[in-house]
C-alpha positions in Angstrom: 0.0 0.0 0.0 1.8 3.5 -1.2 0.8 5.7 1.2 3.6 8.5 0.5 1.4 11.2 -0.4 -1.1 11.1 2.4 2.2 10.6 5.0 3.2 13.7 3.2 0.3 15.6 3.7 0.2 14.4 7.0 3.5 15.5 8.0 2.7 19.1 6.5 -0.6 19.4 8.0 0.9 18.6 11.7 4.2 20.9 10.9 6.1 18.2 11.7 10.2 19.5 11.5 13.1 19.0 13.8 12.8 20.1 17.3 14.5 23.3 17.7 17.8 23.3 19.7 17.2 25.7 22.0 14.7 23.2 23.5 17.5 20.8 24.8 18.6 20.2 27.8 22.2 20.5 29.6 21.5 16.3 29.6 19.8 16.5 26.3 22.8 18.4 24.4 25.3 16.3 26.7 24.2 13.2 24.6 24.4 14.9 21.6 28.0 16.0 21.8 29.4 12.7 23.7 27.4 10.8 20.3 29.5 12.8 17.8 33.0 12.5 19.4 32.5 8.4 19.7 30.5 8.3 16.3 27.0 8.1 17.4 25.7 10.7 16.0 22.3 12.0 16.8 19.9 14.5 15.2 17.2 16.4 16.7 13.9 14.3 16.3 11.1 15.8 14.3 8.1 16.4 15.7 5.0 18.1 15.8 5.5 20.8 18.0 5.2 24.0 17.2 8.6 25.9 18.6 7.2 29.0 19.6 4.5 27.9 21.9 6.7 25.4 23.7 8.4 25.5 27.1 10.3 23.0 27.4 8.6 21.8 30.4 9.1 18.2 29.8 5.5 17.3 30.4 4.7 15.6 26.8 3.9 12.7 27.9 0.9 14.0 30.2 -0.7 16.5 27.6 1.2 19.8 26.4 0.2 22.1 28.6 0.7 25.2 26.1 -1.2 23.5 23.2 2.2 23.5 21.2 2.2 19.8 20.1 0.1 18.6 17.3 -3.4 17.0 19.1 -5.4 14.2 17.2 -8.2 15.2 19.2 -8.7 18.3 16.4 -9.6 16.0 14.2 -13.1 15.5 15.9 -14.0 19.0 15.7 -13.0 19.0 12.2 -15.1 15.4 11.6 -18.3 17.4 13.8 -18.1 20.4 11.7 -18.2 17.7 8.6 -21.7 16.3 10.2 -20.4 13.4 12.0 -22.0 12.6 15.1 -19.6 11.3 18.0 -20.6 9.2 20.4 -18.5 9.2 24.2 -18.7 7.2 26.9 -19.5 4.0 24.4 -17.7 0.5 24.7 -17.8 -1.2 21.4 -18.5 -4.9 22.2 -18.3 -6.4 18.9 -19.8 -5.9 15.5 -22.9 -7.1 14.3 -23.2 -9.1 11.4 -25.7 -9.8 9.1 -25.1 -12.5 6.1 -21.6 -12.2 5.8 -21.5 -8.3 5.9 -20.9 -6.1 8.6 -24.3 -3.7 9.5 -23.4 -2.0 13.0 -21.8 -2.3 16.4 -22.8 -3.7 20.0 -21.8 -1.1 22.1 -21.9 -0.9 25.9 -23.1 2.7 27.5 -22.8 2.3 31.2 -25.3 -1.1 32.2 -26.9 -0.2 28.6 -26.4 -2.3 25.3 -26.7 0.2 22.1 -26.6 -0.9 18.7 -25.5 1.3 16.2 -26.2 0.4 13.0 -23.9 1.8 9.4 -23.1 0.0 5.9 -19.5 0.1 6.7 -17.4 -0.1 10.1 -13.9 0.8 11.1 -12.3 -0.8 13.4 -9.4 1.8 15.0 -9.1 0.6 18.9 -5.8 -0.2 18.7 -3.0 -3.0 18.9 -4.4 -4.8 21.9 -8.3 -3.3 21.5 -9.0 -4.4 17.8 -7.8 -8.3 17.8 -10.0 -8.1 20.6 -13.6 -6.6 19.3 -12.6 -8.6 16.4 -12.4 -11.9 17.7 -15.6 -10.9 20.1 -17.2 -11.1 16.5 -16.2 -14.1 15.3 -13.0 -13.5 13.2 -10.5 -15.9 15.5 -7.8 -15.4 13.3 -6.6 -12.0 15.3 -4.7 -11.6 17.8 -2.3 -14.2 17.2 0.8 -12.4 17.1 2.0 -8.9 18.6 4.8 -6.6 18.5 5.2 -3.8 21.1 8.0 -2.0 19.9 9.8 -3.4 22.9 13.0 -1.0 24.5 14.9 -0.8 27.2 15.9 2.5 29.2 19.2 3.5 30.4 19.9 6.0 33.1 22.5 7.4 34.9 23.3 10.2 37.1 25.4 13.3 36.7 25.1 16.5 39.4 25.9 18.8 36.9 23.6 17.7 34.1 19.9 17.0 33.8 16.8 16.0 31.4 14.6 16.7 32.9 12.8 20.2 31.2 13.2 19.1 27.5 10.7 17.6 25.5 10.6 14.0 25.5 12.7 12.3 22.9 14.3 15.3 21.7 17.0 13.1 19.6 17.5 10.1 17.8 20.1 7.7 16.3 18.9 5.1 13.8 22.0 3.9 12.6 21.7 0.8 14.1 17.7 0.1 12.8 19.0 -1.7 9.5 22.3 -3.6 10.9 20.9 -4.6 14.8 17.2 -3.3 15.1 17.4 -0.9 17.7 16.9 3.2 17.7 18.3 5.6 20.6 16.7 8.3 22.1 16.8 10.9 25.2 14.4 9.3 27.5 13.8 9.7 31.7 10.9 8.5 33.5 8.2 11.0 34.2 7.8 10.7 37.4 9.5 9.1 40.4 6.9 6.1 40.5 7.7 5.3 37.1 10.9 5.3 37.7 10.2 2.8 40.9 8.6 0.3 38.2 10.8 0.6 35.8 14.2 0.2 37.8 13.3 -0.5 41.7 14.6 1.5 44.3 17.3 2.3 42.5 15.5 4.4 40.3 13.1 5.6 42.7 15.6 7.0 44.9 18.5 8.9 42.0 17.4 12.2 41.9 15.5 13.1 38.4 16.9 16.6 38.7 20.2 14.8 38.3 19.5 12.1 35.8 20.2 11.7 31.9 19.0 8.7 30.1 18.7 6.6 26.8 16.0 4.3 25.5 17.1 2.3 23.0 13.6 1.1 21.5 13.9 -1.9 19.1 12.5 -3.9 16.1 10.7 -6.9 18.2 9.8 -10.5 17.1 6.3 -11.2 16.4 5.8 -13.2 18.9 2.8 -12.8 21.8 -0.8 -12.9 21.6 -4.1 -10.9 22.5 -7.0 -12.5 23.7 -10.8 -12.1 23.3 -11.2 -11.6 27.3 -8.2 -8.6 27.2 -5.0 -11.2 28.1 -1.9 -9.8 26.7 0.7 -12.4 26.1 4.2 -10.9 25.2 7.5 -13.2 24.4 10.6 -12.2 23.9 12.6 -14.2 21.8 16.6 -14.4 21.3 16.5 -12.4 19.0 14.9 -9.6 20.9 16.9 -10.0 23.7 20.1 -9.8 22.0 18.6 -6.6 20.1 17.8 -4.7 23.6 21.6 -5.7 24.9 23.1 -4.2 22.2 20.8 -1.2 22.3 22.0 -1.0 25.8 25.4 -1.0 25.8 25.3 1.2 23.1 23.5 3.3 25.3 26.0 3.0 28.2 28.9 4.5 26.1 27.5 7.5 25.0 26.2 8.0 28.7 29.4 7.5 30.0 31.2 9.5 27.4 28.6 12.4 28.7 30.0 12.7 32.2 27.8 9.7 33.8 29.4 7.6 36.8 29.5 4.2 35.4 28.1 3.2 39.0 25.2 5.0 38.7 24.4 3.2 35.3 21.0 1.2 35.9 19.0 -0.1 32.8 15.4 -0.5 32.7 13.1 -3.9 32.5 11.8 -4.7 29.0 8.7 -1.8 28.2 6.3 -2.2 25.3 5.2 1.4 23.7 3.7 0.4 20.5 1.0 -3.0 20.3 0.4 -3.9 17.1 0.7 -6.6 14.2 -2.6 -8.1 15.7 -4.5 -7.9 12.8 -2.1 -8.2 10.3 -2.2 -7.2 6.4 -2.1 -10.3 4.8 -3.3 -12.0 7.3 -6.4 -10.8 8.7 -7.3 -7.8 6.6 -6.6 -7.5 2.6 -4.5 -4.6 0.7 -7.3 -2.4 1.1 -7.9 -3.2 4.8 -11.0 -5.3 4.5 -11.7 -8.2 6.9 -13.1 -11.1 5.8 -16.3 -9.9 7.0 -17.8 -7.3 3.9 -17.8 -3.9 5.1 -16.0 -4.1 8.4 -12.4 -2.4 7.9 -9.0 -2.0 10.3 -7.3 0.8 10.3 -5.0 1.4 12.8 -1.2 -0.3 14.0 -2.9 -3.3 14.2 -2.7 -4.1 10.6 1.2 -4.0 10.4 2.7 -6.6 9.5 5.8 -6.7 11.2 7.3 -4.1 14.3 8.4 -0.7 12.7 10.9 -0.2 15.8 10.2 3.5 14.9 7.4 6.0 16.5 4.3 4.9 14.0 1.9 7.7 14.2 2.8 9.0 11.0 2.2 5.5 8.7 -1.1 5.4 11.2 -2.3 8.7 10.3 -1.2 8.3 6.5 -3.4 4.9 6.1 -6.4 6.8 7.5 -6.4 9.3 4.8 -5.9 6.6 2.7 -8.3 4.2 3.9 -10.9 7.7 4.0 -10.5 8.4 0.3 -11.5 5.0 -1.1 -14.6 4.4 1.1 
């Protein structure tokens, strides 16, 4: 599926460009310079995020604050003002089907059950929602394999350093995507609890204020399930585990090389950011995203059909449009 010019229009409709420099950290730039002088070079990550609004207040991942990043929540107010009606507060159960062809969805509203009824459905729940809904309707076939996109986070601690007001995943190195599978990117935990979960006491306890870090995200295995009742299976294979060492340290190096005591090094347990590959091209929908089931479509990172190892929303976004244009 070539879907180059709607990514395209995608990436100019959300201004996506490379984060603007003056938005790094001391930690942030600190990674940056120790990656050129050992020949990791990074380059600031593009992203939607419009320069002149933002603060640098490191709070991407809990909703910008200042309205500067690009929100997919405008395209609801753009579909209302088209005449669609949106419906919140609505579990989708599964779809209904009527002779072969999708005619609606079973949807929960509180202790209600509310059908609502279309000629054609689109399924966009997600990696881990879709396979479900799906096989709630009958199509088994989904949710027998999953990638998450699965990384690893390095961190270390240096007094005169810190990332913690930059935006999150101001950088990246994708050198190593083709030859080992894994990316590298600035990445701290939000918030000392994450930390806790992510790396023990350890974690909880090193001061954020003082901490720089690396996630080195990778190009997982396909291996891992979702289940109709919601169970999330995840494996990691050989392959995968080899791929986050590496990733690691890789990452250790350049943290080192930025003024990190090697005895403060501490690397995360295994994190999943991006389910998908549950509902796979090929597999459980067609080339032009149709299930087996006439009428009933998937159109989200569920129908990938392997792990990109790379942030997705763009490909996501870019199938929409073309997925909207042909229905």
């Amino acid at each position: 599926i070539d879907i180059n010019e709607e990514m395209n229009a995608f990436l100019s409709e959300a201004g996506v460009k490379p984060l603007d420099e003056r938005l790094l950290s001391s930690g942030g730039r600190a990674i940056w310079e120790a990656g050129e002088r050992i020949g990791i070079p990074f380059r600031l990550m593009p992203k939607a995020i419009d320069s002149r609004k933002c603060t640098g207040c490191g709070r991407c991942p809990f909703g910008c604050p200042e309205a500067a990043r690009w929100n997919p929540m405008d395209g609801l107010v753009r579909a209302e003002a088209a005449g669609a009606t949106i419906h919140y507060g609505v579990e989708v159960e599964e779809v209904l089907i009527e002779q072969g062809r999708a005619i609606g969805v079973r949807s929960a509203m509180g202790k209600s059950i509310v059908d609502f009824y279309a000629e054609t459905v689109i399924l966009a729940a997600g990696g881990i929602g879709t396979p479900i809904i799906l096989q709630k309707s009958g199509i088994d076939e989904a949710g027998k394999q999953l990638f998450m996109d699965v990384f690893v986070t390095v961190v270390g601690s240096n007094p005169d350093l810190s990332q913690v007001l930059e935006p999150t995943m101001s950088l990246v190195n994708d050198q190593f995507h083709t030859s080992d599978g894994f990316i590298l990117s600035p990445y701290i935990p939000v918030h000392p609890k994450v930390a806790f979960a992510e790396f023990g006491p350890a974690g909880m306890l090193m001061k954020r204020k003082h901490m720089i870090g690396l996630m080195a995200k990778t190009k997982d295995d396909l291996q891992g399930s979702v289940s109709a009742d919601g169970k999330v299976s995840k494996i990691l294979t050989e392959a995968d585990k080899s791929r986050l060492e590496k990733g690691a340290e890789t990452a250790k190096k350049i943290l080192i090389e930025a003024g990190v005591k090697p005895s403060s090094l501490l690397v995360s347990k295994p994190q999943g950011a991006h389910p998908g590959g549950t509902a796979a091209i090929g597999q459980v929908v067609d080339e032009k995203l149709e299930t087996r089931i006439k009428g009933l479509y998937v159109c989200d990172a569920s129908v990938f059909p392997e792990a990109p190892g790379l942030p997705p929303i763009v490909p996501i976004v870019g199938l929409a449009k073309w997925l909207g244009k042909r229905i």
